[in-house]
BARODREN-454615 format. One record per residue (C-alpha): residue number from 1; y, x, z. Coordinates in steps of 0.25 Angstrom, whole numbers, plus 2048, in hexadecimal, padded with zeros to 3 digits. Layout:
N
<zati><pos>NUM</pos><py>Y</py><px>X</px><pz>Z</pz></zati>
...
//
This chain:
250
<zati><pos>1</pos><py>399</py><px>691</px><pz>372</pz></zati>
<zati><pos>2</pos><py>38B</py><px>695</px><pz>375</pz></zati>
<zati><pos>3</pos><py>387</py><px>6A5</px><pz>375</pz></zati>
<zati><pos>4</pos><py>37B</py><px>6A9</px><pz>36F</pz></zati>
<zati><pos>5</pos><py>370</py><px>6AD</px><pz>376</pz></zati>
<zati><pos>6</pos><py>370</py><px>6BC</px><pz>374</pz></zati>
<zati><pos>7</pos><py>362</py><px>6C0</px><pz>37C</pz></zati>
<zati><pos>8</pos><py>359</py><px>6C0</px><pz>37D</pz></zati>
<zati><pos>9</pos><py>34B</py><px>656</px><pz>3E8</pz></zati>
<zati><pos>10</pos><py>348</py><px>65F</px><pz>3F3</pz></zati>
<zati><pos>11</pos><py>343</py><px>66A</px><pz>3ED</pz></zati>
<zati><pos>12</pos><py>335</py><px>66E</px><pz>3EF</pz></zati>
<zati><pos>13</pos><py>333</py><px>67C</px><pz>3F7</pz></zati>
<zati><pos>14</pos><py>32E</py><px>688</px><pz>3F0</pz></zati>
<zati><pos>15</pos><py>32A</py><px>696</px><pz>3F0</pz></zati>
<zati><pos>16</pos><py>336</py><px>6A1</px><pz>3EF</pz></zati>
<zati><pos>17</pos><py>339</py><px>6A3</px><pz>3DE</pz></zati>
<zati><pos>18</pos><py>344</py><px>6AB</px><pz>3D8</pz></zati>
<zati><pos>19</pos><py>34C</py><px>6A3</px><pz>3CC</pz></zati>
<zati><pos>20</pos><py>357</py><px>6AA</px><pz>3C5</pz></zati>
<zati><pos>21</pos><py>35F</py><px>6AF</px><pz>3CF</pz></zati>
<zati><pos>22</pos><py>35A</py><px>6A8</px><pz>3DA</pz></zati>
<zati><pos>23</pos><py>34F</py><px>6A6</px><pz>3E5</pz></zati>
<zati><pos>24</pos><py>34A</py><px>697</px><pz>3E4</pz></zati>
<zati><pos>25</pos><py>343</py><px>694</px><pz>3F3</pz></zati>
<zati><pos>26</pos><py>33F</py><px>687</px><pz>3EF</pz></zati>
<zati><pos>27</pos><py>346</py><px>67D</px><pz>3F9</pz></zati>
<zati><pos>28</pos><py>34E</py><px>688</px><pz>400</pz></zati>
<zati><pos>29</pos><py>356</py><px>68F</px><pz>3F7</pz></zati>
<zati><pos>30</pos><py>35D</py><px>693</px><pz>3EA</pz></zati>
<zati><pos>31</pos><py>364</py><px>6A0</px><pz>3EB</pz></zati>
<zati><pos>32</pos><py>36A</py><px>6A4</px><pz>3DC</pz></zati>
<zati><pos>33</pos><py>369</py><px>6B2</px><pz>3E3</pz></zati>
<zati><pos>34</pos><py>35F</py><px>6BB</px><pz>3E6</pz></zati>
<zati><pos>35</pos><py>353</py><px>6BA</px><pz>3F2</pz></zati>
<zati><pos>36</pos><py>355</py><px>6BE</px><pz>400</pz></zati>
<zati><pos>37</pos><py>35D</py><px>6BC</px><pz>40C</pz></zati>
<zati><pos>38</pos><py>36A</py><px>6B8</px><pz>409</pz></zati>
<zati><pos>39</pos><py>377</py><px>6BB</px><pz>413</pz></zati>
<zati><pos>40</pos><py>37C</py><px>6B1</px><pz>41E</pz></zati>
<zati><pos>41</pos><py>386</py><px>6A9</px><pz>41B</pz></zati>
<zati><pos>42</pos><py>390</py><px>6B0</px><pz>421</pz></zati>
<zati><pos>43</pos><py>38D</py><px>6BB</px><pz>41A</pz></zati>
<zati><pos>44</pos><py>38D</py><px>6B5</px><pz>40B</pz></zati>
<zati><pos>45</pos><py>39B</py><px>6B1</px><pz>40E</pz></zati>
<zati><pos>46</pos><py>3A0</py><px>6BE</px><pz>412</pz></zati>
<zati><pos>47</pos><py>399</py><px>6C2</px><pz>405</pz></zati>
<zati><pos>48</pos><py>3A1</py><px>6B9</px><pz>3FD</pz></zati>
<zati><pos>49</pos><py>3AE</py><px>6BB</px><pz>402</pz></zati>
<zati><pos>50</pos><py>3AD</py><px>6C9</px><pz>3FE</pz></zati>
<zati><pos>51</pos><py>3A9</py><px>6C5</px><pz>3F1</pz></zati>
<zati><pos>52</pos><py>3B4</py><px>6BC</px><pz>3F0</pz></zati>
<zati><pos>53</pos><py>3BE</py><px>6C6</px><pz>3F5</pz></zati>
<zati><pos>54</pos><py>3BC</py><px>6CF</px><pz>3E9</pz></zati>
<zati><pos>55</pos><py>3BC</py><px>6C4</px><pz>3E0</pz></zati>
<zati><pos>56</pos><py>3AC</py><px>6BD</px><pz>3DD</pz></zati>
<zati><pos>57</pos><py>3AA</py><px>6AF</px><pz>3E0</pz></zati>
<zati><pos>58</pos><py>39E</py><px>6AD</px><pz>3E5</pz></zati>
<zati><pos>59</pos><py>393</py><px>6A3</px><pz>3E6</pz></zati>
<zati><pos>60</pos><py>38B</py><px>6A3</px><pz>3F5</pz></zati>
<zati><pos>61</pos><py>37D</py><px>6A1</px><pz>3F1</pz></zati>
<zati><pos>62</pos><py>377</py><px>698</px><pz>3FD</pz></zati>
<zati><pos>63</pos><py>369</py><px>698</px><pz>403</pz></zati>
<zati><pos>64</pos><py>369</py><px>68E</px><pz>40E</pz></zati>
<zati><pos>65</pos><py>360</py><px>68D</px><pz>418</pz></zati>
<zati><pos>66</pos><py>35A</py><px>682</px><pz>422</pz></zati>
<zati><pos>67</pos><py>366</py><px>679</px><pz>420</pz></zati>
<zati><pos>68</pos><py>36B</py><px>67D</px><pz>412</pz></zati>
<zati><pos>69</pos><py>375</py><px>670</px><pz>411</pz></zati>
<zati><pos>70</pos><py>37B</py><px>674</px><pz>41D</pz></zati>
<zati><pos>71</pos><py>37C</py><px>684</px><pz>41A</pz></zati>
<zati><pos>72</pos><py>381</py><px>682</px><pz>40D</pz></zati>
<zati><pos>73</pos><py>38D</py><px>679</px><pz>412</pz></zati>
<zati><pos>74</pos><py>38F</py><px>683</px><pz>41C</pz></zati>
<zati><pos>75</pos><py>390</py><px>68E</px><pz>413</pz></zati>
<zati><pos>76</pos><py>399</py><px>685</px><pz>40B</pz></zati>
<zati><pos>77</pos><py>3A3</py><px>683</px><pz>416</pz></zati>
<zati><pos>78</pos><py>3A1</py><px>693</px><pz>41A</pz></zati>
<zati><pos>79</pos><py>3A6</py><px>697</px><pz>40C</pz></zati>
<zati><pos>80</pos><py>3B2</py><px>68E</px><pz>40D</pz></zati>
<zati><pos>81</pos><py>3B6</py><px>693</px><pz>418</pz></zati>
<zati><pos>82</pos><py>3B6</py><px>6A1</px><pz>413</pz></zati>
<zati><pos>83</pos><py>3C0</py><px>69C</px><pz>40B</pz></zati>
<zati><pos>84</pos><py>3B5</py><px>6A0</px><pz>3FF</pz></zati>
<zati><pos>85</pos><py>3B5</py><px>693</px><pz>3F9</pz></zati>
<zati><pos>86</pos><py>3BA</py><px>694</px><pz>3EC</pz></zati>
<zati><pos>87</pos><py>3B3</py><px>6A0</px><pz>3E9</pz></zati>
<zati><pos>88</pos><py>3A5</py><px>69B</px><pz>3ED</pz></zati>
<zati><pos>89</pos><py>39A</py><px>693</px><pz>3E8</pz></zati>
<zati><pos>90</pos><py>38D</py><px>690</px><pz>3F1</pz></zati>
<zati><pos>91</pos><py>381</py><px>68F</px><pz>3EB</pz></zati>
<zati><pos>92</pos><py>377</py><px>684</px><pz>3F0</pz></zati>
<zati><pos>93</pos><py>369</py><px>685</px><pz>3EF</pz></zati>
<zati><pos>94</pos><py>367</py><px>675</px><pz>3EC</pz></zati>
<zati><pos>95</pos><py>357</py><px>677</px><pz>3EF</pz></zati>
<zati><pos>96</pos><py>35B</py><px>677</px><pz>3FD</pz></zati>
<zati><pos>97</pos><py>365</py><px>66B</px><pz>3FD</pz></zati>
<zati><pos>98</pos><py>363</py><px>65D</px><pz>3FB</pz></zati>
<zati><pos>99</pos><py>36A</py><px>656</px><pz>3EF</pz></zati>
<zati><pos>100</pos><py>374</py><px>650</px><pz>3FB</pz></zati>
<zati><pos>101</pos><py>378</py><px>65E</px><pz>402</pz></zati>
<zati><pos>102</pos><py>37A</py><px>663</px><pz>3F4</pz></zati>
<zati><pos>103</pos><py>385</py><px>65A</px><pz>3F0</pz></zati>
<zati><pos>104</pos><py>38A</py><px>65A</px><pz>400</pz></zati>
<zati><pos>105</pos><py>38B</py><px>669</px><pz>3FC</pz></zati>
<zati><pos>106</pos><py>392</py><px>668</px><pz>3F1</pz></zati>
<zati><pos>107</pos><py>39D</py><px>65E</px><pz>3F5</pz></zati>
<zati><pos>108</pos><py>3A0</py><px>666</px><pz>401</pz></zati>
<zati><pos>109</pos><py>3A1</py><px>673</px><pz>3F8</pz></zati>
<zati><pos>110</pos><py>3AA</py><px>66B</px><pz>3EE</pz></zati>
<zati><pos>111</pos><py>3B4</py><px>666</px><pz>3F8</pz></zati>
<zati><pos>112</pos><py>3B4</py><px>676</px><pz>3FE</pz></zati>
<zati><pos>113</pos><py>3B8</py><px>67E</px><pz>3EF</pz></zati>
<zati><pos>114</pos><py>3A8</py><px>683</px><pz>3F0</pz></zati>
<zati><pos>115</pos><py>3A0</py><px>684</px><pz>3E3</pz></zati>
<zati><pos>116</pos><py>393</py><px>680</px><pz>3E6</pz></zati>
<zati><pos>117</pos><py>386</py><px>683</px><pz>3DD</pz></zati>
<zati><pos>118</pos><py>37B</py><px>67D</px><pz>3DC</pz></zati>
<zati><pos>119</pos><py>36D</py><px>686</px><pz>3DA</pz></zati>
<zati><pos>120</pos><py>35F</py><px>683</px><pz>3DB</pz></zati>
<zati><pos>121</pos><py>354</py><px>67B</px><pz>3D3</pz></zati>
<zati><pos>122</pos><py>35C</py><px>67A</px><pz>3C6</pz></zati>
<zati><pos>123</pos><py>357</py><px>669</px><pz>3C6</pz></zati>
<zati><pos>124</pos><py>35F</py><px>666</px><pz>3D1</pz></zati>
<zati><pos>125</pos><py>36B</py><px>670</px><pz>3D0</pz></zati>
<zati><pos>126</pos><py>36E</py><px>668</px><pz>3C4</pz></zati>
<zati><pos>127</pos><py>36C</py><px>65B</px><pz>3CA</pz></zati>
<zati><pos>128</pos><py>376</py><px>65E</px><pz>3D5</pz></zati>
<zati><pos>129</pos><py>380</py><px>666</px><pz>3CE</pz></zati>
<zati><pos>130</pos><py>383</py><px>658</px><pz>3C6</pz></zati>
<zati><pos>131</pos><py>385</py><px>653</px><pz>3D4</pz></zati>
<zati><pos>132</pos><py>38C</py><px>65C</px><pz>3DA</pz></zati>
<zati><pos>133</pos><py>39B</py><px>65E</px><pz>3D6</pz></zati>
<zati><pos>134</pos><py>39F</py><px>66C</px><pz>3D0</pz></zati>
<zati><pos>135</pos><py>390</py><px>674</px><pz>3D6</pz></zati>
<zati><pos>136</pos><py>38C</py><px>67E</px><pz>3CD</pz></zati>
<zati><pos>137</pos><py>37D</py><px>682</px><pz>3CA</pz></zati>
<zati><pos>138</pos><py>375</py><px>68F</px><pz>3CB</pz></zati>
<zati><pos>139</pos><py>36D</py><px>68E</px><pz>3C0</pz></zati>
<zati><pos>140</pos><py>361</py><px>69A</px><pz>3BF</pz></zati>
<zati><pos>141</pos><py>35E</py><px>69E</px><pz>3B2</pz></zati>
<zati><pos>142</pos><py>350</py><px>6A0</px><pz>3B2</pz></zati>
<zati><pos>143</pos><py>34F</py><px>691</px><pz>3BA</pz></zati>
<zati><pos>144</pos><py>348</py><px>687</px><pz>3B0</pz></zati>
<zati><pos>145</pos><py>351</py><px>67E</px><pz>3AA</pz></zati>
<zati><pos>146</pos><py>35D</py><px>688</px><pz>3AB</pz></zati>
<zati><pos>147</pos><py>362</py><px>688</px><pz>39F</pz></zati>
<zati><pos>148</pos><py>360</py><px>67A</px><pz>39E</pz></zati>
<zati><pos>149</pos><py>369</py><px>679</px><pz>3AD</pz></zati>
<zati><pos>150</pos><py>373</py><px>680</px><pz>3A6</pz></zati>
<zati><pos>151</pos><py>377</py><px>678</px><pz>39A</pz></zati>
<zati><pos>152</pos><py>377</py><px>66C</px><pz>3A5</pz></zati>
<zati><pos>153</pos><py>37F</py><px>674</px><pz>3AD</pz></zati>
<zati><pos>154</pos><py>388</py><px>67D</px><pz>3A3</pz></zati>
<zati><pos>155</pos><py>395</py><px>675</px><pz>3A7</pz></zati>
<zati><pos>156</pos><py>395</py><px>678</px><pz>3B3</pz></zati>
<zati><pos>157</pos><py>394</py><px>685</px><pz>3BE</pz></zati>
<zati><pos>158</pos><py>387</py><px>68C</px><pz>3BC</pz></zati>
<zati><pos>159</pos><py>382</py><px>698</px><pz>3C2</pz></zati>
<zati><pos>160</pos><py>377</py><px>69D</px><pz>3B8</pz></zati>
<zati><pos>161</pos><py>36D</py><px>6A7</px><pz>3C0</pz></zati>
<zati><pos>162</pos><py>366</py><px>6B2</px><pz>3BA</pz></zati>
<zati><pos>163</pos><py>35B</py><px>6BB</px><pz>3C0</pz></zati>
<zati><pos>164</pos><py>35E</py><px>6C7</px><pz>3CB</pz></zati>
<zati><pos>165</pos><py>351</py><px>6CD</px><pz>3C7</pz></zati>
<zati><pos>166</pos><py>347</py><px>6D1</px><pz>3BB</pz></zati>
<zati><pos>167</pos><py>33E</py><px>6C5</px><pz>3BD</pz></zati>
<zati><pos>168</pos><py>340</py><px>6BC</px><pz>3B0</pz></zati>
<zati><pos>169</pos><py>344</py><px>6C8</px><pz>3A7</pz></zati>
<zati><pos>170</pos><py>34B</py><px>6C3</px><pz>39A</pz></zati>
<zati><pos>171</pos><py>348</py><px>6B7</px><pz>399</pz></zati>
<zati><pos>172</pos><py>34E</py><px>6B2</px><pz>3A7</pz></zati>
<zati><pos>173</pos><py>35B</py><px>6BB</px><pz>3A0</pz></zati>
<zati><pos>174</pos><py>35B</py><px>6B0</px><pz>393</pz></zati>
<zati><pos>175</pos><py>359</py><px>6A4</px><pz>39B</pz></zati>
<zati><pos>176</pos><py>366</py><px>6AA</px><pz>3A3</pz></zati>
<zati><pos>177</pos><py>36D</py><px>6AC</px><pz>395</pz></zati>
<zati><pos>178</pos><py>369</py><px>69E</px><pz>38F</pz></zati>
<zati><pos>179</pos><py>36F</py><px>698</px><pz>39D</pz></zati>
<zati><pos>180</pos><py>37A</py><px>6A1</px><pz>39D</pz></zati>
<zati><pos>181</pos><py>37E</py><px>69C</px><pz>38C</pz></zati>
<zati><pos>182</pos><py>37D</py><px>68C</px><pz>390</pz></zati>
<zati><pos>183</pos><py>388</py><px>68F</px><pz>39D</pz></zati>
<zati><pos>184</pos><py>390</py><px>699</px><pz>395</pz></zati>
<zati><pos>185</pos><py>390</py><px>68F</px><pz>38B</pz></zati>
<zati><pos>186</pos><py>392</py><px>681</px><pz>395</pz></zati>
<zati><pos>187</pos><py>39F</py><px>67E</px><pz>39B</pz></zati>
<zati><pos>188</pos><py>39E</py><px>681</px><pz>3AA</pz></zati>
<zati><pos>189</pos><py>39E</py><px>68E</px><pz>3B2</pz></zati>
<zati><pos>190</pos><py>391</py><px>697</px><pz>3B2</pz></zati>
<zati><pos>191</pos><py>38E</py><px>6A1</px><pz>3BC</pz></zati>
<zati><pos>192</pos><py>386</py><px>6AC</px><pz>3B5</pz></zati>
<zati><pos>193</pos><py>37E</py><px>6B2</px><pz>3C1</pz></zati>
<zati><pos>194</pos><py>376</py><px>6BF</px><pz>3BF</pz></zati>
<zati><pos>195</pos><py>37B</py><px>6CC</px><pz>3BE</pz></zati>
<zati><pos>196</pos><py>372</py><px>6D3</px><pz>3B3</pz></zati>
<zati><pos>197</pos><py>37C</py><px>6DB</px><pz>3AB</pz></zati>
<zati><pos>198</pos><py>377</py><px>6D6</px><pz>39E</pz></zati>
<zati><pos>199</pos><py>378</py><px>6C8</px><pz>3A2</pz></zati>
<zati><pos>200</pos><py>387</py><px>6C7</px><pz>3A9</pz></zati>
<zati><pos>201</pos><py>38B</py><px>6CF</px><pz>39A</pz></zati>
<zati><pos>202</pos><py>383</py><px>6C3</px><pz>393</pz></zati>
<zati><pos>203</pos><py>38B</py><px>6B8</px><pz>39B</pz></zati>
<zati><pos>204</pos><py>398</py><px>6BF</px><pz>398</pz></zati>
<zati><pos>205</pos><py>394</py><px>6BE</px><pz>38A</pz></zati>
<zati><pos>206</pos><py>392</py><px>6AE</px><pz>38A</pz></zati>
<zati><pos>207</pos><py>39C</py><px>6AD</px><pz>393</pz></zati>
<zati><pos>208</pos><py>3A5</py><px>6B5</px><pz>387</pz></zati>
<zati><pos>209</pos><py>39E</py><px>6AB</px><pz>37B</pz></zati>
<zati><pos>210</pos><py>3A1</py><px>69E</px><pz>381</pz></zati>
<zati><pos>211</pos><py>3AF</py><px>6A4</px><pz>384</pz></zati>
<zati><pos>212</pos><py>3AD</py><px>6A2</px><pz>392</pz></zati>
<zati><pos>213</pos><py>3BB</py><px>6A7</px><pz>39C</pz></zati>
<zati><pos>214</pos><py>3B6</py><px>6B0</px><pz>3A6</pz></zati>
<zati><pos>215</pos><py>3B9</py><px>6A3</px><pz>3B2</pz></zati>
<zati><pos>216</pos><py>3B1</py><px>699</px><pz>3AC</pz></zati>
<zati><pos>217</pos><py>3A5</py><px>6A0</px><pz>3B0</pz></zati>
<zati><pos>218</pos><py>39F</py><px>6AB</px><pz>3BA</pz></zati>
<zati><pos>219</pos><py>394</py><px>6B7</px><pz>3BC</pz></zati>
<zati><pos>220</pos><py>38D</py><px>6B6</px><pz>3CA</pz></zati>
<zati><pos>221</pos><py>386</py><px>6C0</px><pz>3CF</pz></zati>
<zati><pos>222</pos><py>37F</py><px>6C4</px><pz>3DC</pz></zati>
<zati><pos>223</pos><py>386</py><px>6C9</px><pz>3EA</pz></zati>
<zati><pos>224</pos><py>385</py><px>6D9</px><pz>3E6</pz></zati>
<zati><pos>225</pos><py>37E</py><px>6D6</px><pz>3D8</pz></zati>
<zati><pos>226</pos><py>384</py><px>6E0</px><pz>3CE</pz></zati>
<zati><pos>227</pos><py>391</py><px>6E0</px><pz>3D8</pz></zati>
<zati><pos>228</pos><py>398</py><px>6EA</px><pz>3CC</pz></zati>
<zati><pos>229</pos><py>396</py><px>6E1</px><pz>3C2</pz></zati>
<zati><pos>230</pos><py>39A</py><px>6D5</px><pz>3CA</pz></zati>
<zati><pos>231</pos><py>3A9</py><px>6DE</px><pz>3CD</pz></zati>
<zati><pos>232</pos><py>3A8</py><px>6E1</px><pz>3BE</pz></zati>
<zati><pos>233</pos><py>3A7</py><px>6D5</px><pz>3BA</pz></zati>
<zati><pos>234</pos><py>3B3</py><px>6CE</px><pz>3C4</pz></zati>
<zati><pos>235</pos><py>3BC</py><px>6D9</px><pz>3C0</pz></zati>
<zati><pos>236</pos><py>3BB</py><px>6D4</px><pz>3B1</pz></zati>
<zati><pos>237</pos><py>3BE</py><px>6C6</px><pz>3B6</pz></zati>
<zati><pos>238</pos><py>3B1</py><px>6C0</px><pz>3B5</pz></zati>
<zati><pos>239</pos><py>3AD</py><px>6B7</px><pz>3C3</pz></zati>
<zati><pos>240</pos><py>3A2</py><px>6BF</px><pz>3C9</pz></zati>
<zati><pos>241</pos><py>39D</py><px>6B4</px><pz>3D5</pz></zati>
<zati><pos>242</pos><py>393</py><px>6BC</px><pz>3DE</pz></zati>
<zati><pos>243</pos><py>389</py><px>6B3</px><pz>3E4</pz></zati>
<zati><pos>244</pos><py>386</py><px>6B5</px><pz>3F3</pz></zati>
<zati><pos>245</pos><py>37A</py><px>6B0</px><pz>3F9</pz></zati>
<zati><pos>246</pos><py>37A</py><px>6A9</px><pz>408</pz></zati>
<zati><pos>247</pos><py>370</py><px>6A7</px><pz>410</pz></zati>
<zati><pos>248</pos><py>36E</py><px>69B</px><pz>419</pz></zati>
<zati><pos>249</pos><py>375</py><px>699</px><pz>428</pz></zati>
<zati><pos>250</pos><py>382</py><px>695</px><pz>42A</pz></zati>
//
């Protein structure tokens, strides 16, 4: 049952532009997080244990480097190691991947117990989500075609994207919500990334319309974004995963 709507192939290289919750680098990098330097490796791992110690899983944001195939894998195999593997995701940045290294990814991180999603140019996310078993896709809200991405991708694992700052205003805050209704809505798992207050109380409201149980889908919030609410929100048996950006090396 729907809820009403209460308010209101290689890629080409581009200059540096935030979208949704991201910064899209043209053929470098997606990160659904926010601009800067992100940790080491190393360091993104000890992070995540932490957070899976007091109970977040969490999704490792990945910005590769010079040899992003070979990072990612490497970052794969460091989190499986960790004994983390259940309780991660890695996000891939497909705009800096091949169609081949992609799918290479993906079977490697099936065979492991590793989620993998997908995020980048919405296009050829959906494209390789069909082709990749069990990937999810981060889906930025203000992205064109988002909404659209969604209804394609409603029965599966999408982590919808909000904005971290007031660029967009409401109208990047309705386009969030019409995405949010068609994955409330759809069969899959949706990840609801932002941590405005008014919008995590909107995805608990859809999520309570649709008679959604609190396993079938999840907030995902930013390392040290809102880390009360995040607790707040575990305690009352919600899955909070915290998404923890790494940086390339290996």
């Amino acid at each position: 049952m729907r809820a009403p709507f209460p308010l209101s192939q290689g890629p080409a290289v581009c200059p540096a532009r935030r979208v949704g919750l991201g910064l899209w680098t043209g053929s470098r990098r997606y990160l659904p997080g926010v601009a800067g330097a992100a940790p080491r490796p190393a360091d993104a791992l000890r992070a995540a244990a932490g957070l899976v110690a007091a109970g977040h899983p969490v999704a490792l944001d990945a910005a590769p480097g010079a040899d992003p195939a070979g990072e990612l894998l490497a970052l794969l195999d460091a989190v499986v190691s960790a004994g983390l593997a259940g309780s991660c995701r890695l996000t891939a940045p497909v705009a800096a991947l091949r169609d081949a290294a992609v799918t290479a990814l993906g079977e490697r991180a099936l065979d492991a117990g590793v989620g993998l999603d997908l995020a980048g140019p919405l296009d050829r996310v959906r494209a390789l989500v069909a082709r990749v078993p069990e990937a999810g896709a981060v889906v930025p809200a203000a992205a064109p075609g988002a909404e659209r991405a969604c209804r394609e991708l409603a029965d599966g694992r999408v982590r919808l994207v909000g904005r971290t700052s007031r660029l967009g205003g409401a109208a990047a805050d309705l386009a969030f919500v019409r995405c949010l209704n068609v994955l409330m809505s759809g069969g899959g798992r949706p990840g609801v990334g932002t941590s405005d207050p008014r919008l995590l109380a909107i995805a608990g409201e859809r999520a309570a319309w649709n008679e959604r149980e609190p396993e079938s889908w999840e907030y995902v919030m930013r390392q040290g974004a809102r880390v009360d609410e995040q607790r707040r929100l575990l305690a009352g048996g919600h899955p909070v995963r915290v998404a923890v950006r790494s940086g390339a090396g290996r």
